[in-house]
N, C-alpha and C positions, 0 to 999 in steps of 0.2 A: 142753277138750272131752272129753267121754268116750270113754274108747277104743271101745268097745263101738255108737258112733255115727257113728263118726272117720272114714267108709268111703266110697268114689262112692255103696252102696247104700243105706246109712242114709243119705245124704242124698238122695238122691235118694226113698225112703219118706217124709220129712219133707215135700220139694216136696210128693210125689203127695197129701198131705194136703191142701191147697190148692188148690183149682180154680185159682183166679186167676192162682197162677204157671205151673199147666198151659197156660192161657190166651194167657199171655204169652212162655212157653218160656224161662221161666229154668233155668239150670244151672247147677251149679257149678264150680270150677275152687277145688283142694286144692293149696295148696303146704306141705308137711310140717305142721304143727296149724293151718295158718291158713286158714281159710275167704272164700272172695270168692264171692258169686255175679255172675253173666252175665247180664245183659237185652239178648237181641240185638236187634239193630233188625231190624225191620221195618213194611213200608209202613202197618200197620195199627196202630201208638204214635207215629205222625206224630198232631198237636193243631194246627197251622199252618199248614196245603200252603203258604202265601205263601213264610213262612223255611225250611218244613220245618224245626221244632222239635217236640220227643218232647212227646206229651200229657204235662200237670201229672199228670194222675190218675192216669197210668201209671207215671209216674215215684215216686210217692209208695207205688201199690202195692208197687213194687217192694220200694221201702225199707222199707217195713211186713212186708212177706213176709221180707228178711234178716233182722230184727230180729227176728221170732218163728223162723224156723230155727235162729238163732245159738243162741236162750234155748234150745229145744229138744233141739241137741244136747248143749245143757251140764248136763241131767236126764236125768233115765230115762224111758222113754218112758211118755208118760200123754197126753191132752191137750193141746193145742197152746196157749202163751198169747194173751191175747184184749188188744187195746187197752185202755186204760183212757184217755190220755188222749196226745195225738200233736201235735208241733209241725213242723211241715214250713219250711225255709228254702231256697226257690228262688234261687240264686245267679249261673247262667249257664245260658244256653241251651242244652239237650240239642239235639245235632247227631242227623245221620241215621249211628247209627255205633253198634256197640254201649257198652254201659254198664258198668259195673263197682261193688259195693258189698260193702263189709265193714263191722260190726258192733262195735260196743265195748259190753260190758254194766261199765258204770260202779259201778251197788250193784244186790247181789240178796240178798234178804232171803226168808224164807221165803212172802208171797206175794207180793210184788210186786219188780219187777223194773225198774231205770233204765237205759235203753239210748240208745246214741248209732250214728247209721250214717252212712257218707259215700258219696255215688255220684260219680265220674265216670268220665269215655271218655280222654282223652291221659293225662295224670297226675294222681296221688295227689294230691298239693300241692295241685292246681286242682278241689276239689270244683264240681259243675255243683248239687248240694243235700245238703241236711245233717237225717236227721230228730233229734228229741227227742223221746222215749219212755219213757209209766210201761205194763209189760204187767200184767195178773193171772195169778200163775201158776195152776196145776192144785194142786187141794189135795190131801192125800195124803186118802183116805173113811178109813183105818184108823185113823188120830189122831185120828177126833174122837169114836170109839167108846168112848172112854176115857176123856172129857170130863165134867169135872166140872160138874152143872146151876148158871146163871147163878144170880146174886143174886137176882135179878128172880125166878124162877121158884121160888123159896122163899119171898117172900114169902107171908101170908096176908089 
């Protein structure tokens, strides 16, 4: 992660980007460079009242929210990355109980970005879901000022 983002307040800047996770009141929790964020329960990411189990949708936010934080702090700040394409694996049942998710950015290339996240509540070992994630990064506007016109465009 970048030092210079590495902080409760730079991450916390990253959340306040996000409505959603505003919404949701995720936070983080920093143990020396490793990033976990927090989806605390509350009665309102209940999806079930029968089992009381955490909405799919919320759960999946969430995970979608780690996995553009994680990309986030690991650049300079510019734009937030945008989904390209998302696999969600529902595994076990989110209890009424807070949540836990960390991030693994698997390949990152200069636009796109392969990311892996696991959420659960008792322990690590026992994911409750697992996303799989391509983001789009932020392109840098200054690189492309310098860009040589396509083939195409020399055509006559």
């Amino acid at each position: 992660m970048s030092e210079t983002h590495l902080t409760e307040a730079g991450i916390a800047e990253a959340l306040s980007q996000i409505p959603y996770a505003k919404e949701l009141g995720i936070r983080p929790l920093l143990m020396g460079d490793e990033l976990t964020l927090i989806l605390p329960y509350g009665p309102h990411i209940i999806g079930n009242p029968m089992l009381k189990a955490l909405h799919g949708g919320a759960v999946g936010a969430f995970l979608e929210t780690t996995a553009i934080v994680q990309l986030w702090l690991m650049g300079e700040p510019k734009p937030l990355p945008k989904p390209i394409g998302i696999s969600l694996d529902y595994l076990r049942r989110g209890n009424p109980k807070d949540t836990f998710a960390r991030a693994v950015i698997a390949k990152q290339g200069s636009r796109v970005a392969n990311v892996r996240v696991r959420a659960w509540q008792d322990r690590y070992d026992e994911p409750i879901s697992i996303l799989h994630g391509h983001f789009l990064l932020a392109s840098n506007p200054d690189a492309n000022s310098g860009a040589k016109p396509s083939a195409k465009s020399n055509k006559k």
